[in-house]
Backbone as JSON, one array per atom type, in Angstrom:
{
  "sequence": "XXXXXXXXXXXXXXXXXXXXXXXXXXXXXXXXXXXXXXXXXXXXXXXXXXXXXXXXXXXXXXXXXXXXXXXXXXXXXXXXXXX",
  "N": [[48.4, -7.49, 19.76], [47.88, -4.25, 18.74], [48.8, -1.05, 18.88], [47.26, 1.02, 17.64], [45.02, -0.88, 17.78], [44.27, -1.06, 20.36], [43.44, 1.16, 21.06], [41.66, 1.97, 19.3], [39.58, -0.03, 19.99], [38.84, 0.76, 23.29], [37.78, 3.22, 21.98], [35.66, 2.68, 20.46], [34.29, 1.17, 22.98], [33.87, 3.16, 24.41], [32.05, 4.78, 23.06], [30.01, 3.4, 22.49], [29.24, 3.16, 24.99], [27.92, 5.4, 25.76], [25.95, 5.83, 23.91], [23.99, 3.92, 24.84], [23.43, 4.93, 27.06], [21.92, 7.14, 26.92], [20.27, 6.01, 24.98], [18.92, 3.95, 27.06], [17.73, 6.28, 29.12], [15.66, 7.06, 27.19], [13.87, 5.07, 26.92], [12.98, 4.19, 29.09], [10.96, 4.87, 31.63], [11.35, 7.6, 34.27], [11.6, 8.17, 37.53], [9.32, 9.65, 38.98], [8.08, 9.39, 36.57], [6.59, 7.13, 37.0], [4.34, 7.27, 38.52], [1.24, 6.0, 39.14], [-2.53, 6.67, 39.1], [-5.28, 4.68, 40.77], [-8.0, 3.15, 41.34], [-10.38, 3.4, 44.37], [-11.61, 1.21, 46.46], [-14.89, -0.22, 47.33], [-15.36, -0.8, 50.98], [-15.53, -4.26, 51.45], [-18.87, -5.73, 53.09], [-19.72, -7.56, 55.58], [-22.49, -8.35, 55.86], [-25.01, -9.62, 54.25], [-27.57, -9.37, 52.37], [-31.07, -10.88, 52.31], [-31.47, -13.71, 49.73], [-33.68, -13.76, 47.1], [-37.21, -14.51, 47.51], [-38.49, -15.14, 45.06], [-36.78, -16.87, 43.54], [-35.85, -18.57, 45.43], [-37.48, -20.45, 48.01], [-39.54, -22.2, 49.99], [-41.03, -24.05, 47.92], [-39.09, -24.52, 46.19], [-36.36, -27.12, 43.75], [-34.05, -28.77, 45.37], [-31.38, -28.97, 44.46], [-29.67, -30.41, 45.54], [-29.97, -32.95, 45.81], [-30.09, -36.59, 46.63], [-30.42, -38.32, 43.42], [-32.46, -40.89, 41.93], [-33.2, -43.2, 39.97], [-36.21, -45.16, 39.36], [-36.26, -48.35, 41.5], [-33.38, -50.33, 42.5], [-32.15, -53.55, 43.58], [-29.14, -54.12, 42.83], [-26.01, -53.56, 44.14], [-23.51, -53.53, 42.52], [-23.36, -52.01, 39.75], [-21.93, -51.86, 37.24], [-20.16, -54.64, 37.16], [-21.63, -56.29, 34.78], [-22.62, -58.14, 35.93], [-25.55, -59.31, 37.27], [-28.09, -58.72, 40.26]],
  "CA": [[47.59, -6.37, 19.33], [48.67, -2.98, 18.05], [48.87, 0.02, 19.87], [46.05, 1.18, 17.8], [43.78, -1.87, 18.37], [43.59, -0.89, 21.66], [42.42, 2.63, 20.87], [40.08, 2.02, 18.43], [38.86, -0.7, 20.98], [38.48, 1.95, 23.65], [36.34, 4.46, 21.51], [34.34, 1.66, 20.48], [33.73, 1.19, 23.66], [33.22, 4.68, 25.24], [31.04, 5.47, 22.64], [28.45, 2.22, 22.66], [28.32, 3.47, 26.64], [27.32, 6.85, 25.86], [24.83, 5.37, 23.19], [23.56, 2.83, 25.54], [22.98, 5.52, 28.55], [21.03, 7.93, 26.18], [18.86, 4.96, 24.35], [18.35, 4.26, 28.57], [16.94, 7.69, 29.45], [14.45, 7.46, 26.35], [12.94, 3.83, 26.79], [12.59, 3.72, 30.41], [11.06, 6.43, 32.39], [11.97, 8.54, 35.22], [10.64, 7.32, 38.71], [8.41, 10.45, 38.96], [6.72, 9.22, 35.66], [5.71, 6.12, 37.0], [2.86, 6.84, 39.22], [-0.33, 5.99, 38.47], [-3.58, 6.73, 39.67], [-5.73, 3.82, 41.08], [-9.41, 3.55, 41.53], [-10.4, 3.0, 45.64], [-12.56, 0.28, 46.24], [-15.24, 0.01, 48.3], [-14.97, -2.23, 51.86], [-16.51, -5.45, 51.88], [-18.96, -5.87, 54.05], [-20.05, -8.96, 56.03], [-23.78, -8.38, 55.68], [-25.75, -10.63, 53.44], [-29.23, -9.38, 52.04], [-31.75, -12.11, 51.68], [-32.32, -13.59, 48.04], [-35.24, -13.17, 46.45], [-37.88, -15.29, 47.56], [-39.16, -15.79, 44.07], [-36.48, -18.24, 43.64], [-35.47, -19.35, 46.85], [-38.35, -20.26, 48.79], [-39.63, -23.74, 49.97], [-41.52, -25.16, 46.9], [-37.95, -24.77, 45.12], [-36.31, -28.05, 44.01], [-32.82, -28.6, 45.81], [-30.35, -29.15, 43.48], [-27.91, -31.24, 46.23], [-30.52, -34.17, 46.56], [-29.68, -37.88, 45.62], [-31.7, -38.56, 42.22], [-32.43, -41.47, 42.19], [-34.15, -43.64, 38.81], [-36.05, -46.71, 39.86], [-35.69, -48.89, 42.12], [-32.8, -51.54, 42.42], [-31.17, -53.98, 44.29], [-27.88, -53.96, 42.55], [-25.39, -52.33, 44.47], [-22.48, -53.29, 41.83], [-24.26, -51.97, 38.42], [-21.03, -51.99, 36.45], [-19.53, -55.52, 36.89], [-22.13, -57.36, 34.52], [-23.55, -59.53, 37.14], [-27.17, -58.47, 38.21], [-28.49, -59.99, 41.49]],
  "C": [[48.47, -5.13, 19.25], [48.45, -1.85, 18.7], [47.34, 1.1, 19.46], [44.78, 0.77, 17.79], [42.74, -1.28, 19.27], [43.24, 0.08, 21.98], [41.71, 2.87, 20.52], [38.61, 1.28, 19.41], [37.91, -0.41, 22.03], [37.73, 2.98, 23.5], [35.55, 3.96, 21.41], [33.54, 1.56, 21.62], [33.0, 2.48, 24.74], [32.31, 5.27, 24.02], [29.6, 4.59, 22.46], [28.16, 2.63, 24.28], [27.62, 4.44, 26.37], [26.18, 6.45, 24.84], [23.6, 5.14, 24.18], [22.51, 3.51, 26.64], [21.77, 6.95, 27.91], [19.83, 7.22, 25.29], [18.01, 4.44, 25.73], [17.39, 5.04, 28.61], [16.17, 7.35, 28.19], [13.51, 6.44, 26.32], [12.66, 4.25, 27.86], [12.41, 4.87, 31.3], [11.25, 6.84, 33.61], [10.67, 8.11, 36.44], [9.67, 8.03, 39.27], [7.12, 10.11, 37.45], [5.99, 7.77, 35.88], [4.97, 5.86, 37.87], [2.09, 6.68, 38.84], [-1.5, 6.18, 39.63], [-4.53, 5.33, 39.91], [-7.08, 4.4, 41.52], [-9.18, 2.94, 43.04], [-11.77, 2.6, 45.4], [-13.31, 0.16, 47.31], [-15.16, -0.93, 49.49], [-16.15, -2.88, 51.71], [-17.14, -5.61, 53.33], [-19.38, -7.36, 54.36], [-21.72, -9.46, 55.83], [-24.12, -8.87, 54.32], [-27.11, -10.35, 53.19], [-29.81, -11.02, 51.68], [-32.24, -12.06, 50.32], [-33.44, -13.32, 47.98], [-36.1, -14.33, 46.72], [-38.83, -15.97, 46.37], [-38.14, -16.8, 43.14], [-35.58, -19.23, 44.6], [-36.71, -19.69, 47.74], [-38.48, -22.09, 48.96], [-40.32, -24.7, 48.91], [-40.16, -25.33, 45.61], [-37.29, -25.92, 45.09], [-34.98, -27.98, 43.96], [-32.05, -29.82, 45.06], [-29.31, -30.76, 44.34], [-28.66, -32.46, 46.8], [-30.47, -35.2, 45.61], [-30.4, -37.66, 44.62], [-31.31, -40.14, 41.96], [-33.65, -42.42, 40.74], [-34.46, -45.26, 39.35], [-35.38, -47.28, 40.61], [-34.59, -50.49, 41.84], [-32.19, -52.26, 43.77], [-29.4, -54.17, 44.48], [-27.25, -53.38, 43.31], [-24.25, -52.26, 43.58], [-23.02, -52.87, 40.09], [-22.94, -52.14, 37.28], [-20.32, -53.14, 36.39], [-20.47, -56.32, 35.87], [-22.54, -58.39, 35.1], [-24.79, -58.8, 37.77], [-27.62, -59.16, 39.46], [-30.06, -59.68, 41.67]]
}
């Protein structure tokens, strides 16, 4: 290389830093601009109002009970063999 390779090389490069550090500062902002405000939430409490008795009550029909169609003896209904 040539004596002024390595000068041109040099500006090239001291001037893509000084680019680089001024395209910096304009994307990315300053650690005072990045607070933000946040909403405060209220505390959870542990207390539990009672539902509404117009659909919780005892003539309601509970969802988490066998159902059950006709009676069988089968207990294997999927092998094709009935007993």
């Amino acid at each position: 290389m040539k004596q002024k390779d390595i000068a041109l090389i040099i500006v090239i490069a001291a001037v893509s830093g000084i680019l680089s550090l001024v395209v910096g500062h304009l994307v990315f902002a300053a650690p005072k601009d990045r607070q933000q405000k946040v909403e405060v939430v209220d505390v959870i409490s542990t207390d539990f109002a009672a539902p509404d008795s117009k659909y919780f009550n005892s003539k309601s029909i509970n969802p988490t009970q066998l159902i059950r169609i006709g009676e069988t003896a089968n207990t294997t209904p999927f092998n094709g063999i009935s007993q």
